[in-house]
DSSP file (Angstrom, degrees, kcal/mol; ACC not computed):
  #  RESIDUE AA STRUCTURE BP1 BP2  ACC     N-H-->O    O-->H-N    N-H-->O    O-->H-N    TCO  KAPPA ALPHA  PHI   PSI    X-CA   Y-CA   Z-CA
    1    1 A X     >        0   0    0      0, 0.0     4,-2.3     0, 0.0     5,-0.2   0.000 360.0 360.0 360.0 -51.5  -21.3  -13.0  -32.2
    2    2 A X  H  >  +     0   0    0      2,-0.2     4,-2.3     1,-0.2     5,-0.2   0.840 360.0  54.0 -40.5 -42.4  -22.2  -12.1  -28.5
    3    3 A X  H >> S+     0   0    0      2,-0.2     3,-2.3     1,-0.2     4,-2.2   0.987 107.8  48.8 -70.2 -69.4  -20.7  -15.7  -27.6
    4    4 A X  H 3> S+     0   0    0      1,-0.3     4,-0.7     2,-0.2    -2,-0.2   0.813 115.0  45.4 -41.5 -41.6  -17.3  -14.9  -29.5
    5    5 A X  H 3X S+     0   0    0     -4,-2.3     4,-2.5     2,-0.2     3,-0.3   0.873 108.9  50.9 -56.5 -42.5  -17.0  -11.6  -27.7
    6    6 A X  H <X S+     0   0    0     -4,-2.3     4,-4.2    -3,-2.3    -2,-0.2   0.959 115.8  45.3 -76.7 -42.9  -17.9  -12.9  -24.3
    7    7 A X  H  X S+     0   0    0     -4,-2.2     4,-1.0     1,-0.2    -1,-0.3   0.720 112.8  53.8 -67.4  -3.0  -14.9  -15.9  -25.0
    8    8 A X  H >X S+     0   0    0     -4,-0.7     4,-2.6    -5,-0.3     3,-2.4   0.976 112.8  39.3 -83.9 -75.3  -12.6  -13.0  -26.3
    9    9 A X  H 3< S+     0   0    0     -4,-2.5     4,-0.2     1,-0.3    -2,-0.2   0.657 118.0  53.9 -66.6 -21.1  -13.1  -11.0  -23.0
   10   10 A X  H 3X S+     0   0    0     -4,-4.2     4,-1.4    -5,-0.2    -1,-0.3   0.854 109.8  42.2 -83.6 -16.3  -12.9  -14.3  -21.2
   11   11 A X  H <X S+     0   0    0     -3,-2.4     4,-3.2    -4,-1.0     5,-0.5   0.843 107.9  57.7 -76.3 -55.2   -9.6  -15.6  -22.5
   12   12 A X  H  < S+     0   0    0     -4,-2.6    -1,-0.2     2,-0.2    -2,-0.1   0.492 110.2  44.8 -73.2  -1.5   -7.9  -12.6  -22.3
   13   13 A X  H  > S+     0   0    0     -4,-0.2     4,-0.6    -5,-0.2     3,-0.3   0.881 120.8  34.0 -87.6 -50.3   -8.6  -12.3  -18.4
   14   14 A X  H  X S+     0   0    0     -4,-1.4     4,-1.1     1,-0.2    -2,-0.2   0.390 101.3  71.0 -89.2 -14.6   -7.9  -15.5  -17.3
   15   15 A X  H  X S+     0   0    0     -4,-3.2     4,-1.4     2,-0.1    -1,-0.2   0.810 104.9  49.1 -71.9 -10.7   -4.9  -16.7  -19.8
   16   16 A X  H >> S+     0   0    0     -5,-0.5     3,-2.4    -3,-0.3     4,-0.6   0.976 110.9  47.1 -76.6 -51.0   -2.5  -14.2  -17.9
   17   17 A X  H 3< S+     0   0    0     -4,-0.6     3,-0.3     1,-0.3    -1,-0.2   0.770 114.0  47.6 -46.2 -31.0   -3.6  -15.3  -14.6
   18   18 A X  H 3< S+     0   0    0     -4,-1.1    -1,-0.3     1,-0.2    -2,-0.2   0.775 118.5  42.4 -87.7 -12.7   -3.1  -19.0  -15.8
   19   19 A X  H << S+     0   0    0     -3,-2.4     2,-0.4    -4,-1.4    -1,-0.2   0.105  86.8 124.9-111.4  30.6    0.5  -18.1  -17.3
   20   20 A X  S  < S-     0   0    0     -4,-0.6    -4,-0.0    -3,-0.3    -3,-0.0  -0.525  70.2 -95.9 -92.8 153.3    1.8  -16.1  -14.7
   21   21 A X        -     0   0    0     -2,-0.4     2,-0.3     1,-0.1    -1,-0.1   0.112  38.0-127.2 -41.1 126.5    5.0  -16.5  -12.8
   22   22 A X        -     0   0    0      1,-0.0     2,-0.2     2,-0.0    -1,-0.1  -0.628  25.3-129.1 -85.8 141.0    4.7  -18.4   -9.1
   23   23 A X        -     0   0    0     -2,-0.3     3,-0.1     1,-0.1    94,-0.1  -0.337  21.8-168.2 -79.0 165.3    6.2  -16.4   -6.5
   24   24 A X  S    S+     0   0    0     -2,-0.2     2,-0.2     1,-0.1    -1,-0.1   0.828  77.1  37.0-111.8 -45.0    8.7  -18.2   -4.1
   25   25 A X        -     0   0    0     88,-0.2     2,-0.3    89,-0.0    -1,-0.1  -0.520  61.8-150.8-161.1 139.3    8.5  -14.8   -1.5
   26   26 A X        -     0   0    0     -2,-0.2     2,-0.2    -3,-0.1    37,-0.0  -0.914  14.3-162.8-131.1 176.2    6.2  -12.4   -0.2
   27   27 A X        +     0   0    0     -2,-0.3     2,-0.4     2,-0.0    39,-0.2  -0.614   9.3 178.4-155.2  79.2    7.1   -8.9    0.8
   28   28 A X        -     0   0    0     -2,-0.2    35,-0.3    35,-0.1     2,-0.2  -0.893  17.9-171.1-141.2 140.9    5.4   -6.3    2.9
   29   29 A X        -     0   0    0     33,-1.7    32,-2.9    -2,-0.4     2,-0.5  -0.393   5.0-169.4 -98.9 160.7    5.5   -3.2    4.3
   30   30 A X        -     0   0    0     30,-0.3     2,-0.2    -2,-0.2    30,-0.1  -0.989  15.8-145.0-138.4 120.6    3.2   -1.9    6.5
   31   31 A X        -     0   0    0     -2,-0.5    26,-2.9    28,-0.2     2,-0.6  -0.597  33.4 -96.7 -91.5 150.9    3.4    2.2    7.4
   32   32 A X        -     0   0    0     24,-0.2    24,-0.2    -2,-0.2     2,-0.2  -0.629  41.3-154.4 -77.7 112.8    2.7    3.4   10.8
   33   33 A X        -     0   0    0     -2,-0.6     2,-0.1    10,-0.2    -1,-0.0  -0.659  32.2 -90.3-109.4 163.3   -0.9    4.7   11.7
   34   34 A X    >   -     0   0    0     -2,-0.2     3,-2.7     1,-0.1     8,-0.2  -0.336  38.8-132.6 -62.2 124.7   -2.5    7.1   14.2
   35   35 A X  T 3  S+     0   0    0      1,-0.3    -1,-0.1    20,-0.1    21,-0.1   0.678 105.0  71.1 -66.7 -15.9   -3.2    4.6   17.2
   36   36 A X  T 3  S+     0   0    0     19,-0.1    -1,-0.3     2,-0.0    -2,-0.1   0.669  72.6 102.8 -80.1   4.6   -6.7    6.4   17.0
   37   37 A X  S <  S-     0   0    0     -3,-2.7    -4,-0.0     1,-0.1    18,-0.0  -0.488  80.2 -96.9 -75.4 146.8   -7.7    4.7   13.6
   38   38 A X     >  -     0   0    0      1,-0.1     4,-1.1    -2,-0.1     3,-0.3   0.174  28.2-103.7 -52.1-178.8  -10.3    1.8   14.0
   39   39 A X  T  4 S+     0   0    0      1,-0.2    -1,-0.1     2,-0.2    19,-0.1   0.774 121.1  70.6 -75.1 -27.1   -9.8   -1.8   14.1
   40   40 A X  T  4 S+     0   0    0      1,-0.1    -1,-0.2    18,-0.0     3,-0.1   0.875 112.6  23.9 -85.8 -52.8  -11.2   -1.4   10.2
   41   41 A X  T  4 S+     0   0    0      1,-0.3    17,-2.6    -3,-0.3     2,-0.3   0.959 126.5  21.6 -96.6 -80.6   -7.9    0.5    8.9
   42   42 A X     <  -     0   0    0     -4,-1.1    -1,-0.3    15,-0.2    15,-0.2  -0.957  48.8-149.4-142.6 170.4   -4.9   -0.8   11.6
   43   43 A X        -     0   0    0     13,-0.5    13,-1.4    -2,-0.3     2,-0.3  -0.122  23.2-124.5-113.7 134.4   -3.8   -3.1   13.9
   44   44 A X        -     0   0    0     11,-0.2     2,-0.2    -2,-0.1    11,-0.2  -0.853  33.0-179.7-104.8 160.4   -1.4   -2.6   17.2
   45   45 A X        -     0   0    0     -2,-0.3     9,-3.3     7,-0.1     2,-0.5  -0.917  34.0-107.2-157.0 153.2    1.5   -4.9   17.0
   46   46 A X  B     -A   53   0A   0     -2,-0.2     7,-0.2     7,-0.2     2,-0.2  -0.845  30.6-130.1-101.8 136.6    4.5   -5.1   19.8
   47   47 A X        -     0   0    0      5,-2.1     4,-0.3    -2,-0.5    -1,-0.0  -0.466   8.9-154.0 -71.7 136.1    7.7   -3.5   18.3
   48   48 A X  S    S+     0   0    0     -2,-0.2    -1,-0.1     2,-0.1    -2,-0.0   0.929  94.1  42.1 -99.4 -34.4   10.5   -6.4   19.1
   49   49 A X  S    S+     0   0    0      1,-0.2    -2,-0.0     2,-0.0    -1,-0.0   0.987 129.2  29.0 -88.2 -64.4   13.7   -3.0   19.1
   50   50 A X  S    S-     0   0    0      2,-0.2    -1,-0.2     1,-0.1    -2,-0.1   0.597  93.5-141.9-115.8  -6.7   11.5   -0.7   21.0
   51   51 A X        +     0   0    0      1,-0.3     2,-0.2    -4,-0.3    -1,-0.1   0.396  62.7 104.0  83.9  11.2    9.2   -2.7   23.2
   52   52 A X  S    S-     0   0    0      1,-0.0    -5,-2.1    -6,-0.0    -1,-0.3  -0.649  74.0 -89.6-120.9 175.8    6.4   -0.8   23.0
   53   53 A X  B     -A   46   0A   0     -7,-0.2     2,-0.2    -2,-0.2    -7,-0.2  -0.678  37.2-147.7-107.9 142.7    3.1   -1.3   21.0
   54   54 A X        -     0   0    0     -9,-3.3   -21,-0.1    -2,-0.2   -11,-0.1  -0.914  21.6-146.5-124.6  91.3    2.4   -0.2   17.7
   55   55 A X        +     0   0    0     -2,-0.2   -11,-0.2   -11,-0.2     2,-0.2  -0.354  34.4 174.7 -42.8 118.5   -0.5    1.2   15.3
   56   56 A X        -     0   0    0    -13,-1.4     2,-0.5   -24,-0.2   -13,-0.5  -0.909  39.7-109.9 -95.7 141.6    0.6   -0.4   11.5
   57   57 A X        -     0   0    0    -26,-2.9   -15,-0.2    -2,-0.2     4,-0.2  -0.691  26.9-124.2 -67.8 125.4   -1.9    0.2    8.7
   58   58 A X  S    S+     0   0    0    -17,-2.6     2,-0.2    -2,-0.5    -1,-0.1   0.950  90.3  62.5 -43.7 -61.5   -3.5   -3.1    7.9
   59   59 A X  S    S-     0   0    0    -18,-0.3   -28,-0.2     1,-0.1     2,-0.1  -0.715  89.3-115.8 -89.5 156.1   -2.6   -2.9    4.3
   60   60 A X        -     0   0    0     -2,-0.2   -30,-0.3   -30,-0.1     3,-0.1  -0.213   6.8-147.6 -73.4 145.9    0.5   -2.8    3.2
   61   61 A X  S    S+     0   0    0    -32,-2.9     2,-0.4     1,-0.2   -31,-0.2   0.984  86.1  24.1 -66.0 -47.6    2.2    0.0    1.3
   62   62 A X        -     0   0    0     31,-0.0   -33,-1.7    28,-0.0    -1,-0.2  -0.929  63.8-170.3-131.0 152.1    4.5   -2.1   -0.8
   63   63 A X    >   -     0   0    0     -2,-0.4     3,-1.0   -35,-0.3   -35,-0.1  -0.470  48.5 -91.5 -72.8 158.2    4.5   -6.1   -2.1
   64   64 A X  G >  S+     0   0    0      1,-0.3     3,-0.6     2,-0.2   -36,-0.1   0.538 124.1  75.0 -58.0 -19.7    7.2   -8.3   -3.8
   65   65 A X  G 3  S+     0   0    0      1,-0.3    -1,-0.3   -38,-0.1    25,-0.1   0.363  93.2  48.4 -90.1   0.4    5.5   -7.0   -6.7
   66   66 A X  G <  S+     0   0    0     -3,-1.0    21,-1.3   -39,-0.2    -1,-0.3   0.426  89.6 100.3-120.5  11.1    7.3   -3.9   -6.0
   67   67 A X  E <   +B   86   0B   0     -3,-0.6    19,-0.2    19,-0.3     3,-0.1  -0.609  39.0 171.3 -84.4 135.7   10.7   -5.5   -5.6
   68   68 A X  E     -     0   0B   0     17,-0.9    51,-0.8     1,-0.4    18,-0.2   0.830  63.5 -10.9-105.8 -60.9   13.2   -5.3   -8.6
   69   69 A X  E     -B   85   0B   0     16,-0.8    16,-1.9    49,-0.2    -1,-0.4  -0.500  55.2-148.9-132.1 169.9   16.3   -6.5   -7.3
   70   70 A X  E     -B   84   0B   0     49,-0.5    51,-3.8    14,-0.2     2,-0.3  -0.918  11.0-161.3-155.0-179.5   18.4   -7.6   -3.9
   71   71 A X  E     -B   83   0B   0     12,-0.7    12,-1.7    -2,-0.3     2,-0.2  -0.880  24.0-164.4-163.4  92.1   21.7   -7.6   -2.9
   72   72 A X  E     +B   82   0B   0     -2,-0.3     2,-0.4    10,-0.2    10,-0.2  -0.621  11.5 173.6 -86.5 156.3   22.0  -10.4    0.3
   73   73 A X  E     -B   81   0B   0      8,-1.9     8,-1.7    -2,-0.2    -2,-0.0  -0.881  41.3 -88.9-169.0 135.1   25.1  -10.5    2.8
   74   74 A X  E     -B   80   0B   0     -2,-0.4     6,-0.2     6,-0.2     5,-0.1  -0.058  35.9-133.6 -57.5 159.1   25.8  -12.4    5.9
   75   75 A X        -     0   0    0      4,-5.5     3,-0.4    31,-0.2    29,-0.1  -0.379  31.4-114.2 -98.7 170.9   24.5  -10.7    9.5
   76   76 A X  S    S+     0   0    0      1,-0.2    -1,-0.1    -2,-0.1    28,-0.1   0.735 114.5  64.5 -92.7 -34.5   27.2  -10.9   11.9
   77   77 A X  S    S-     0   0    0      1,-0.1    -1,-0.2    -3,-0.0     3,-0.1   0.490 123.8 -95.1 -65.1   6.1   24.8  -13.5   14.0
   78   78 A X  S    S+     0   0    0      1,-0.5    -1,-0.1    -3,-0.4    -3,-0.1  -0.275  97.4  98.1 114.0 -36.6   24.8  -16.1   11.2
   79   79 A X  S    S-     0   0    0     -5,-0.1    -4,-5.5     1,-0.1     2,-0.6  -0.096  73.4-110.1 -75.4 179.8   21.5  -15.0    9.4
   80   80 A X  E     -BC  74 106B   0     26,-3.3    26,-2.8    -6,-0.2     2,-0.2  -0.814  16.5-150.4-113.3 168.8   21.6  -13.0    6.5
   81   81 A X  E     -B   73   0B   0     -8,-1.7    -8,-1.9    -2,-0.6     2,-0.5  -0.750  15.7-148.0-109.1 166.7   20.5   -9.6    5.8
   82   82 A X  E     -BC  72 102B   0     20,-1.6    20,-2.6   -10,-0.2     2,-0.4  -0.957   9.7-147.2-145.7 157.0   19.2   -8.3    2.4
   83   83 A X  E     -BC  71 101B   0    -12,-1.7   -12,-0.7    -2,-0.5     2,-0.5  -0.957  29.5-155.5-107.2 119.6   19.4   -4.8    0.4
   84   84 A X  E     -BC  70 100B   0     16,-1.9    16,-3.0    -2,-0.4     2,-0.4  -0.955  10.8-145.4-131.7 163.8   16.3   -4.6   -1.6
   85   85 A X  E     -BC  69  99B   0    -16,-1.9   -17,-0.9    -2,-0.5   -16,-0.8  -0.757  19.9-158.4-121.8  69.2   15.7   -2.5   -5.0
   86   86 A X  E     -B   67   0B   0     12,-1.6   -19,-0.3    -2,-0.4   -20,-0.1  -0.266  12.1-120.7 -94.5 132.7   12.2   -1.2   -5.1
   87   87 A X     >  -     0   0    0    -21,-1.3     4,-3.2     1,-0.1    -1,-0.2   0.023  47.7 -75.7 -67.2 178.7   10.3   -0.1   -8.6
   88   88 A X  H  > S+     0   0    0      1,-0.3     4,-1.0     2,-0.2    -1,-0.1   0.446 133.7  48.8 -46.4 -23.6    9.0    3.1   -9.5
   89   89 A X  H  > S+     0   0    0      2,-0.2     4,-2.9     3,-0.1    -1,-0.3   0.790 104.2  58.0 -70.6 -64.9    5.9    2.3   -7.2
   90   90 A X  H  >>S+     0   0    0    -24,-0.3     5,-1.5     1,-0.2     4,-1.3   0.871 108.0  46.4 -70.4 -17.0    7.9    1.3   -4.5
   91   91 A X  H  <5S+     0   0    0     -4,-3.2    -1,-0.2     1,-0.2    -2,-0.2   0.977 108.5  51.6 -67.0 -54.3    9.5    4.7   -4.5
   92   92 A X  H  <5S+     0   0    0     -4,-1.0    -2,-0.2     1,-0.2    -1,-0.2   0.768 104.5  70.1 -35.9 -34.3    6.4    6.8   -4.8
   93   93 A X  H  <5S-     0   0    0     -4,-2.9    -1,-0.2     2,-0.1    -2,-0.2   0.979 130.9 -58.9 -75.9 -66.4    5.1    4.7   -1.7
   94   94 A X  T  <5S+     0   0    0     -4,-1.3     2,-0.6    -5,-0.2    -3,-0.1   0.339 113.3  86.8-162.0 -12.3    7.1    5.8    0.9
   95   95 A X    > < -     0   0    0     -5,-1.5     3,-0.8    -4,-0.2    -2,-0.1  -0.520  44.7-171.1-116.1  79.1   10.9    5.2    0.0
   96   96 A X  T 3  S+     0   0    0     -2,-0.6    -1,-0.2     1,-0.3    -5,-0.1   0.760  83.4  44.7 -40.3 -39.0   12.4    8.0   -2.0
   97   97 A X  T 3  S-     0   0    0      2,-0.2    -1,-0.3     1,-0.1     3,-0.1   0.864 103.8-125.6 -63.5 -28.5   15.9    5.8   -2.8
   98   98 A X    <   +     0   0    0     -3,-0.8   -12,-1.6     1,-0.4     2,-0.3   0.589  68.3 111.6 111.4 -22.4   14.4    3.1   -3.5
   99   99 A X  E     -C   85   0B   0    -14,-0.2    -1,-0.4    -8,-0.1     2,-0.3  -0.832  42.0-166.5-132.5 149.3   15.9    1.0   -1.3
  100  100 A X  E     -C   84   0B   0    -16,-3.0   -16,-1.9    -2,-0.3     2,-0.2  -0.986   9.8-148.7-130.2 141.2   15.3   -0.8    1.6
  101  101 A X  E     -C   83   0B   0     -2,-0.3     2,-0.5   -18,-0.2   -18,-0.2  -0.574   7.1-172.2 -89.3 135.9   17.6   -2.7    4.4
  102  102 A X  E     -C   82   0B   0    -20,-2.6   -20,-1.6    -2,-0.2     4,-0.1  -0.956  16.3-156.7-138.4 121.3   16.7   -5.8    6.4
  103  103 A X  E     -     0   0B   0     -2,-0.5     2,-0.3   -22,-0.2    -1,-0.1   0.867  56.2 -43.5 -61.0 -41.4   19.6   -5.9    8.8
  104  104 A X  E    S+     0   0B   0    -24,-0.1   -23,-0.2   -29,-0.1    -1,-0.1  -0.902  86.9 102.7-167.0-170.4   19.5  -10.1    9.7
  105  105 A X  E     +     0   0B   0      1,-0.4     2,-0.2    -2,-0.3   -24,-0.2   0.563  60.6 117.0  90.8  10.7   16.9  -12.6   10.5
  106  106 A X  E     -C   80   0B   0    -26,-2.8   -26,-3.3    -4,-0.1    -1,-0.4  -0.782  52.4-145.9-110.6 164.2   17.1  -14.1    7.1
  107  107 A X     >  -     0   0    0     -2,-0.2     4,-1.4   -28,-0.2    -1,-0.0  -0.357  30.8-104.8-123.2-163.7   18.2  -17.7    6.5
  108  108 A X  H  > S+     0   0    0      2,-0.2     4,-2.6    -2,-0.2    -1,-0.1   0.848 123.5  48.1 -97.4 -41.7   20.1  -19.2    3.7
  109  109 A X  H  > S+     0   0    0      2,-0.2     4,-1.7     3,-0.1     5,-0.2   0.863 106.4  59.2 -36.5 -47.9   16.6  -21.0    2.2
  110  110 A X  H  > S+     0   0    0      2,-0.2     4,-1.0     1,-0.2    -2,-0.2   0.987 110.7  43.3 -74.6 -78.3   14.9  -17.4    2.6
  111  111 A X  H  < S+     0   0    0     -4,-1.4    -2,-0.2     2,-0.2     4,-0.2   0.591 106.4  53.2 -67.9 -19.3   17.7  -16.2    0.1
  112  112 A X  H >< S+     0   0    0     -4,-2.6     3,-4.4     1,-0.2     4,-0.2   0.899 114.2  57.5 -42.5 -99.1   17.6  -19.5   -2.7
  113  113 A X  H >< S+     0   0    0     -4,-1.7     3,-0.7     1,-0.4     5,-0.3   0.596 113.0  33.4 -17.5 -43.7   13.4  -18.1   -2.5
  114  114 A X  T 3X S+     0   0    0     -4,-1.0     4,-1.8     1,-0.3    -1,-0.4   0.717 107.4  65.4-115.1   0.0   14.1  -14.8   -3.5
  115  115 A X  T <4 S+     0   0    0     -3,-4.4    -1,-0.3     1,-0.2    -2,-0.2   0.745 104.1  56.3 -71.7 -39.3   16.9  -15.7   -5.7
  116  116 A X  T <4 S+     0   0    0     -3,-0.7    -1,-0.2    -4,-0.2    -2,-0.2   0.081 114.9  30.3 -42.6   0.5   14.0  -17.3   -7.5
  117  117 A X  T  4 S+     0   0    0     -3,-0.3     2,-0.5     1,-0.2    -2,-0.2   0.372 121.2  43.9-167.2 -37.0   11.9  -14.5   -8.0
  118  118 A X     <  -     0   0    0     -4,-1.8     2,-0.5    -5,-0.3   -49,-0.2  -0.891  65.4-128.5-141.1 155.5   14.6  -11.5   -8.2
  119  119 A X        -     0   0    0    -51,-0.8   -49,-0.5    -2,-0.5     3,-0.1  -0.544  35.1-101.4 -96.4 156.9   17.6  -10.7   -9.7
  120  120 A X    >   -     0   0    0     -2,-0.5     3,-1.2   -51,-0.3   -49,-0.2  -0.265  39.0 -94.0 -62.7 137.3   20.5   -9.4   -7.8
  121  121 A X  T 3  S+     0   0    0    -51,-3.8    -1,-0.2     1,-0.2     3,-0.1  -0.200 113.2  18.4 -49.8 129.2   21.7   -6.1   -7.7
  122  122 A X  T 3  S+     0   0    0      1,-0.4     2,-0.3    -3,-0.1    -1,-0.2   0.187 104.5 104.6  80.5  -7.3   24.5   -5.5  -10.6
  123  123 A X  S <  S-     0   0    0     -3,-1.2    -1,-0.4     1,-0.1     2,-0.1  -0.707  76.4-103.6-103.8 162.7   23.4   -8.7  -12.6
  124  124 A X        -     0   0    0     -2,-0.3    -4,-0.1     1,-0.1    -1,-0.1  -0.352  37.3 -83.3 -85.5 149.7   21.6   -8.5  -15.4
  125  125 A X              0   0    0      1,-0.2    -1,-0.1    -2,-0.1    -7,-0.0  -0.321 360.0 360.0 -71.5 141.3   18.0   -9.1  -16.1
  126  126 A X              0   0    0     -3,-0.1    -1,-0.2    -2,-0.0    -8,-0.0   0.517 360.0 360.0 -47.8 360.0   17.0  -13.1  -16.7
């Protein structure tokens, strides 16, 4: 009986893991911390807009796993830029709309990937 239990409890952890979706994309934000926190918590990083160096908390606030939707549209330098549609998580986190902008720097490959993995804002779920 002990054995049936143990395969119960083993099946049911590991069959999700073994049928779950593969991501195409990752996704993460990283909130800004007090430059006095240890090495433990965050990181300095150089800001490419403001040129100066930057405390991020090592982990991130939000993952792809808190992405619902996107909405991509070409940047005026060629790349694209993307609208992205954050769950109920990713609102609590730190973004009360919901939404977040990445202005350019994305490529046409980078949107196929995430086309994979979410659906566009105003379509319907797969």
């Amino acid at each position: 009986m002990k054995t049936l239990c143990a395969l119960a409890l083993w099946l049911s952890l590991a069959l999700p893991a073994g049928v779950a979706k593969e991501k195409h994309c990752q996704f993460r934000v990283h909130a800004q911390a007090n430059p006095r926190d240890t090495t433990i918590f965050a990181t300095s990083v150089h800001a490419q807009l403001s040129g100066k160096d930057v405390a991020i908390e090592k982990m991130p606030r939000m993952s792809e796993l808190d992405v619902i939707a996107f909405y991509p549209y070409p940047a005026k330098n060629g790349t694209y830029g993307a609208l992205f549609q954050l769950d109920e998580h990713g609102r609590i986190a730190r973004i009360s709309d919901g939404k977040i902008y990445i202005a350019s720097g994305l490529t046409a490959a980078d949107i196929e990937s995430m086309k994979k993995d979410w659906r566009l804002i105003g379509k319907s779920k797969r």
